[in-house]
C-alpha positions as CSV (number, residue, x, y, z in Angstrom):
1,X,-34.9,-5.4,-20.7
2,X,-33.9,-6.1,-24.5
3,X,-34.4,-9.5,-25.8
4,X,-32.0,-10.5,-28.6
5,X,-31.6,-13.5,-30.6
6,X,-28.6,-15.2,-31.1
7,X,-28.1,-17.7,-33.6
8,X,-25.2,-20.2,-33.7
9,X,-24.2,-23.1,-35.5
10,X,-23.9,-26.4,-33.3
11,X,-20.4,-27.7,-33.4
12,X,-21.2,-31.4,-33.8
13,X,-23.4,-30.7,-36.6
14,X,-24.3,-28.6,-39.5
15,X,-27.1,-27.9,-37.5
16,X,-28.4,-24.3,-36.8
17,X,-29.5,-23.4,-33.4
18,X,-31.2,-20.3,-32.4
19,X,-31.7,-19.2,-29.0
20,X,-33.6,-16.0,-27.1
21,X,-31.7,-14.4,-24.6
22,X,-32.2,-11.5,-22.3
23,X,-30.0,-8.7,-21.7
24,X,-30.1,-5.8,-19.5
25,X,-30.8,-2.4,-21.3
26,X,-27.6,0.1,-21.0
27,X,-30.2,3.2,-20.2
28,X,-32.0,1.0,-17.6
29,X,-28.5,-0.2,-15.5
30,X,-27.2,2.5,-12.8
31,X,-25.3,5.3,-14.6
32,X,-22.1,6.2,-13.1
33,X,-21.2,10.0,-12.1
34,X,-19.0,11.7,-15.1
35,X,-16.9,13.5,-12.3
36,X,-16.4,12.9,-8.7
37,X,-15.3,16.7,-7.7
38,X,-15.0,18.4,-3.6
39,X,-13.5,21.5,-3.7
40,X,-10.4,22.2,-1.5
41,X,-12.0,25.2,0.0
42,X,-14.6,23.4,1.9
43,X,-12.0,20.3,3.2
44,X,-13.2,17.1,4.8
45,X,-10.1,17.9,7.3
46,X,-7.9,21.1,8.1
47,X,-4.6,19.8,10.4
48,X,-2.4,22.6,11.2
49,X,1.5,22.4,11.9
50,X,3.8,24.6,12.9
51,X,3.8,27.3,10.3
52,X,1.5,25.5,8.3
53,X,-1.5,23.2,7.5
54,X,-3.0,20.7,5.1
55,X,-6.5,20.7,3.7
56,X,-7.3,17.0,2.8
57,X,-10.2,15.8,0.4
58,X,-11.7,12.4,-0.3
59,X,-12.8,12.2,-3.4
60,X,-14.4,8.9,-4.6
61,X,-11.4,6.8,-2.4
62,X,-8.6,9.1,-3.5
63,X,-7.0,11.4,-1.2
64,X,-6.0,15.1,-2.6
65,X,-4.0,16.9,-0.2
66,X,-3.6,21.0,-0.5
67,X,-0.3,21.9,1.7
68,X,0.9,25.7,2.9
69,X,3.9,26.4,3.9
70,X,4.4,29.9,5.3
71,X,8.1,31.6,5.0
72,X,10.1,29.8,7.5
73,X,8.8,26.6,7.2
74,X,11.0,23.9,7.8
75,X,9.9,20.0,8.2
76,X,12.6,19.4,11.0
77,X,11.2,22.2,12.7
78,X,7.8,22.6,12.4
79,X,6.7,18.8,11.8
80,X,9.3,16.7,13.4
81,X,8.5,16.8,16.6
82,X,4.9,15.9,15.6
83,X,6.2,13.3,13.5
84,X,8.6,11.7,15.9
85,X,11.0,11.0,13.2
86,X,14.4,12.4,12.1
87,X,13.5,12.8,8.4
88,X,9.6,12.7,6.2
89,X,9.2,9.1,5.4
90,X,5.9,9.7,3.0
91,X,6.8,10.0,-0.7
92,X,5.1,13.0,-2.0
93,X,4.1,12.9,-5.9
94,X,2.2,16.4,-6.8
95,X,2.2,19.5,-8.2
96,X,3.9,23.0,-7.0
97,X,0.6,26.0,-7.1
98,X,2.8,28.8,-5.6
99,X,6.4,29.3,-4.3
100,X,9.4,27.6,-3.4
101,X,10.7,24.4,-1.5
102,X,14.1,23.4,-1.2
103,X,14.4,19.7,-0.5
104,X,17.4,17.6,0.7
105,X,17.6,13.8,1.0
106,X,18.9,11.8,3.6
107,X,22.0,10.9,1.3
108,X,22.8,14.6,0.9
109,X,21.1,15.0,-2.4
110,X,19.7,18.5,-2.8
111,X,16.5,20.2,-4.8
112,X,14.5,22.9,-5.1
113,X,10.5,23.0,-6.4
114,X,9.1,25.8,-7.6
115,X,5.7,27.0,-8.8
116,X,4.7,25.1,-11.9
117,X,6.6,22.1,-11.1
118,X,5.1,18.0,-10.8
119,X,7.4,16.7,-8.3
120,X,8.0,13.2,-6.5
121,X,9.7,13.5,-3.9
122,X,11.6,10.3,-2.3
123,X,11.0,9.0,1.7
124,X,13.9,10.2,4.1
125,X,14.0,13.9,3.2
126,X,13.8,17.4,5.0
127,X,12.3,20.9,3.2
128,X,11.8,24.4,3.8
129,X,10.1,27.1,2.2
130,X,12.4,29.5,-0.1
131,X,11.6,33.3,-0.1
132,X,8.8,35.3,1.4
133,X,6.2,33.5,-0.6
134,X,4.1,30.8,1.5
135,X,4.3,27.5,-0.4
136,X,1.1,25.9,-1.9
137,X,1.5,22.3,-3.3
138,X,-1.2,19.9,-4.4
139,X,-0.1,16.1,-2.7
140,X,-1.7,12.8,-4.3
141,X,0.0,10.7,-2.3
142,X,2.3,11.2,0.9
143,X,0.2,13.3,3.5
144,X,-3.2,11.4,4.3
145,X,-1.5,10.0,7.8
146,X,-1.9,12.6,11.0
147,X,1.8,12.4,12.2
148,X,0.7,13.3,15.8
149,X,-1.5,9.5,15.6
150,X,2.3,7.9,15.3
């Protein structure tokens, strides 16, 4: 513990006052990590589906979510009948590791991510893998629910 001493000037009068506090030393509270890291290779979860699978993390309260999709994956196909819906409903925001999606909304809009890419993509929307390259994406938010729980 530090003691300091803080001096202040008493607002009714000219009066100085000086008092002796205690404060807790910075080196002496609980230090905090620099980095909260898991590595995706060893995931807290694997779920498979269809003709492909997630590997989730949780790292410090945020879920990371590595997603492959093999050639000839398609979300109507391969996840719907786990999901029991006609469309994804997650909104996925993350980042495009390898390959090709092509997305399509439910008003018709169409997309395509490729390798490289940060993407958000919008609830209501169906995908499928482009090419004979399996899709890797990186999800921060959209996949953490197990659709077969629904």
């Amino acid at each position: 513990m530090t003691r300091i001493l803080v001096i202040a000037r008493e607002t009714k009068a000219d009066d100085w006052i000086s008092k002796e506090v205690t404060m807790a030393d910075v080196s002496a509270t609980e230090k905090k990590a620099a980095v909260h890291k898991k590595r995706l290779d060893s995931p807290d979860e694997t779920r498979p589906f269809g003709r492909g699978k997630l590997e989730i993390v949780n790292v410090d309260g945020v879920t990371i979510v590595r997603t492959h999709h093999e050639p000839g994956w398609k979300w109507s196909q391969d996840v719907k009948p786990l999901a029991k819906t006609d469309r994804c409903e997650a909104q996925h925001v993350g980042y495009v590791v390898q390959g090709r999606l092509h997305i399509v909304g439910r008003d018709g809009s169409e997309g395509e991510i490729n390798a490289g890419d940060g993407f958000v993509i919008p609830p209501g929307h169906d995908a499928w893998t482009v090419g004979n390259e399996t899709v890797i994406l990186l999800d921060f938010k959209g996949s953490p629910e197990d659709p077969k729980k629904n």
